[in-house]
C-alpha positions as a Markdown table, in Angstrom:
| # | Residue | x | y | z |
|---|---|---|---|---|
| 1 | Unk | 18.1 | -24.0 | -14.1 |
| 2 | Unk | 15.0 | -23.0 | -15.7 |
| 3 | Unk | 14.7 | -19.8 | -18.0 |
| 4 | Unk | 11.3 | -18.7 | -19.2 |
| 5 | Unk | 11.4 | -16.1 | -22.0 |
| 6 | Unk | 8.1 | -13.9 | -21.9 |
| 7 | Unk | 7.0 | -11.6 | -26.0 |
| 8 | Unk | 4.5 | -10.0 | -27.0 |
| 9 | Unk | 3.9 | -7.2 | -24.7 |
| 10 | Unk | 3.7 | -3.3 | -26.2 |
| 11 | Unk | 0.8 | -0.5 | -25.9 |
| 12 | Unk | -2.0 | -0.9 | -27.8 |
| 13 | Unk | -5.6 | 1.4 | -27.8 |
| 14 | Unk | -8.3 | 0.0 | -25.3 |
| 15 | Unk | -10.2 | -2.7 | -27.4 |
| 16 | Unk | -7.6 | -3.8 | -29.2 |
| 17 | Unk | -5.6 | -7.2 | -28.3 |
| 18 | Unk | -2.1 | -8.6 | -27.7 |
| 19 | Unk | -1.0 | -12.7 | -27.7 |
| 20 | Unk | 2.0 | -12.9 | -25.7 |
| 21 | Unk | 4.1 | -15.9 | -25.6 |
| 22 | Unk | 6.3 | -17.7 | -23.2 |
| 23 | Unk | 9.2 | -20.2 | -23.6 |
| 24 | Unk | 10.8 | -22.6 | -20.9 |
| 25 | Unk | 14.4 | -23.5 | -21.8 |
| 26 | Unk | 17.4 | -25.1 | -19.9 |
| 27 | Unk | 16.8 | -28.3 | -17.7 |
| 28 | Unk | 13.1 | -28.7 | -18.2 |
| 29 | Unk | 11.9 | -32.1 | -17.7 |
| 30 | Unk | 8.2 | -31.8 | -16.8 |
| 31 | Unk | 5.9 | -28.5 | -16.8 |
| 32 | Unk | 3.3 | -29.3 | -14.5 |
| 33 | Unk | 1.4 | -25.9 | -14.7 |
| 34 | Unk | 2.3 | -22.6 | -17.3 |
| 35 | Unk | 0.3 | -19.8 | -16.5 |
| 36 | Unk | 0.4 | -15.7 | -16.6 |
| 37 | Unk | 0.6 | -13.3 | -13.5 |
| 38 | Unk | 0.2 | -9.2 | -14.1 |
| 39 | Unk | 1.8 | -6.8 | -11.7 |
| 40 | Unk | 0.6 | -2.9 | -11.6 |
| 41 | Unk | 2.6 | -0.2 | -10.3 |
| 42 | Unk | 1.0 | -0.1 | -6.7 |
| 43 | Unk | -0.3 | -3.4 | -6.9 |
| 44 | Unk | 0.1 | -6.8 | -5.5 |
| 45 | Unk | 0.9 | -9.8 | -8.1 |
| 46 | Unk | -1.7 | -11.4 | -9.5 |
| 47 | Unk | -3.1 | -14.3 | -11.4 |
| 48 | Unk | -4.2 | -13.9 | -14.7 |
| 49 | Unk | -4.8 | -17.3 | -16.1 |
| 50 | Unk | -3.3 | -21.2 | -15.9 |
| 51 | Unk | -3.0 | -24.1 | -17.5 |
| 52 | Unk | -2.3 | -27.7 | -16.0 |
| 53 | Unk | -0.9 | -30.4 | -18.0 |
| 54 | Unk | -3.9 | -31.8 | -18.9 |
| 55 | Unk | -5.1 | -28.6 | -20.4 |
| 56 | Unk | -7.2 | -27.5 | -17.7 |
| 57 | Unk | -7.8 | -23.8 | -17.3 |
| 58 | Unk | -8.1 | -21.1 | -14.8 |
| 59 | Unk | -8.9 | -17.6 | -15.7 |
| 60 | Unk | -8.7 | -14.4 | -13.2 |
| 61 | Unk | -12.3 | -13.0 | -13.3 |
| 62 | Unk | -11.6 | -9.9 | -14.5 |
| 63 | Unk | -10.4 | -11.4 | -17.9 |
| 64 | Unk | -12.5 | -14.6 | -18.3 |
| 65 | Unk | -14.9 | -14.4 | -21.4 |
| 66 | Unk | -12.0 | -12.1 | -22.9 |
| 67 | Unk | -8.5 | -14.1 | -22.7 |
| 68 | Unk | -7.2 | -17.4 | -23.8 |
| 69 | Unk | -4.8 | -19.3 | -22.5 |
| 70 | Unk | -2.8 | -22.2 | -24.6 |
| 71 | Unk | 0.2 | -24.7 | -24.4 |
| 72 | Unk | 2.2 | -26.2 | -26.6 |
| 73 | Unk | 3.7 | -28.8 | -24.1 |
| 74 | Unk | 6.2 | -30.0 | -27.1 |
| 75 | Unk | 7.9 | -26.5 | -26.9 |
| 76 | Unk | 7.2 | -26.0 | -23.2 |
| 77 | Unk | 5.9 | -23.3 | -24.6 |
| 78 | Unk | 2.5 | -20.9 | -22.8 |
| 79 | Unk | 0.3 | -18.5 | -24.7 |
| 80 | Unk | -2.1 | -15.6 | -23.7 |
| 81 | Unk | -4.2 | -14.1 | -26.1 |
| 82 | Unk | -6.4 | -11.0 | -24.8 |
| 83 | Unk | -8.5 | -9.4 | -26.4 |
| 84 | Unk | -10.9 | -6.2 | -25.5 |
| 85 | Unk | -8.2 | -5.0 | -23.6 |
| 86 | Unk | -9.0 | -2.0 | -21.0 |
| 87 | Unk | -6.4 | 0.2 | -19.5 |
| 88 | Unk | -7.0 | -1.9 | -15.9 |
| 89 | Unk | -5.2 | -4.6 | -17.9 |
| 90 | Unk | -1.9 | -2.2 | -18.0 |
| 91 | Unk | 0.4 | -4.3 | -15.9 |
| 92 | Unk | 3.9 | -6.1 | -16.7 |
| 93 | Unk | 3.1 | -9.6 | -17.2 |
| 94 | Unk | 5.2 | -12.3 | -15.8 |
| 95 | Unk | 5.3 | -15.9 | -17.2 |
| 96 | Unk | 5.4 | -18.6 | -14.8 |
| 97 | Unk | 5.8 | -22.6 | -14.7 |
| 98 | Unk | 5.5 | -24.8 | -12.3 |
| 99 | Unk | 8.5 | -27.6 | -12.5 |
| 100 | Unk | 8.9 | -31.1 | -11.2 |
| 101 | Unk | 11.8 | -31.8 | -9.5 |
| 102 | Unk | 13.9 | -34.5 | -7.9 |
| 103 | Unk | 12.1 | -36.4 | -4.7 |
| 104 | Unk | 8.7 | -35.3 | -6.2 |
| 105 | Unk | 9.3 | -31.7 | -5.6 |
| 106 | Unk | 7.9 | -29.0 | -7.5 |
| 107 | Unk | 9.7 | -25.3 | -8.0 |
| 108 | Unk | 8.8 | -22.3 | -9.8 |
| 109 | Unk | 10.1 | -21.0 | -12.3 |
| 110 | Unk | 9.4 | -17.0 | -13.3 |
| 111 | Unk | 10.3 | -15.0 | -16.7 |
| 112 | Unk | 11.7 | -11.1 | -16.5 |
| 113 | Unk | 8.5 | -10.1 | -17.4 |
| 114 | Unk | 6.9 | -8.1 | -20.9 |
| 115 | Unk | 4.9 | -4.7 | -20.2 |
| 116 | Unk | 1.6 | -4.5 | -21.5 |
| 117 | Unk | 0.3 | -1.0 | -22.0 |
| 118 | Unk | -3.5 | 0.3 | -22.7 |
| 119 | Unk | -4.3 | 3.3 | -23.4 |
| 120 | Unk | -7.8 | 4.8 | -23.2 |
């Protein structure tokens, strides 16, 4: 009963940057983890970068010194900013949060997903 609502997403030139956003509505009680996941035509799904509760982060090698990730737990809210994009980074990106749930269960929760597009 968890919606996430994933922005942001559109073509931009190699170089350039995107911030996409996320938002977790409906019965949302605790966000453990938010994070981002990419999927390329062809391609298996992938982490991109996380962020725990405690605002620890994980970053996927291939953007680490390059992206951001942020959380604004008030709005159950997740943020990726990338910057120096490259067109390996072309990919629909998929927002995803880890829920608590009743009898200390934990579910995840996926968004529809926003395309990001480099061009070269």
């Amino acid at each position: 009963q968890v919606q996430l609502v994933e922005s942001g997403g559109g073509l931009v030139q190699a170089g350039g940057f995107l911030r996409l956003s996320c938002a977790a509505s409906g019965s949302v009680f605790a966000i453990n983890t938010m994070g981002w996941y990419r999927q390329a035509p062809g391609k298996q799904r992938e982490l991109v970068a996380a962020i725990t509760s405690d605002e620890t982060t994980t970053y996927a090698d291939s953007v680490k010194g390059r992206s951001t990730i942020s959380r604004d737990s008030a709005k159950n809210a997740v943020y990726l900013q990338m910057n120096s994009l490259k067109p390996e980074d072309t990919a629909v990106y998929y927002c995803n949060a880890e829920v608590a749930a009743a009898w200390g269960r934990k579910r995840d929760y996926w968004g529809q997903g926003t395309q990001v597009t480099v061009s070269s």
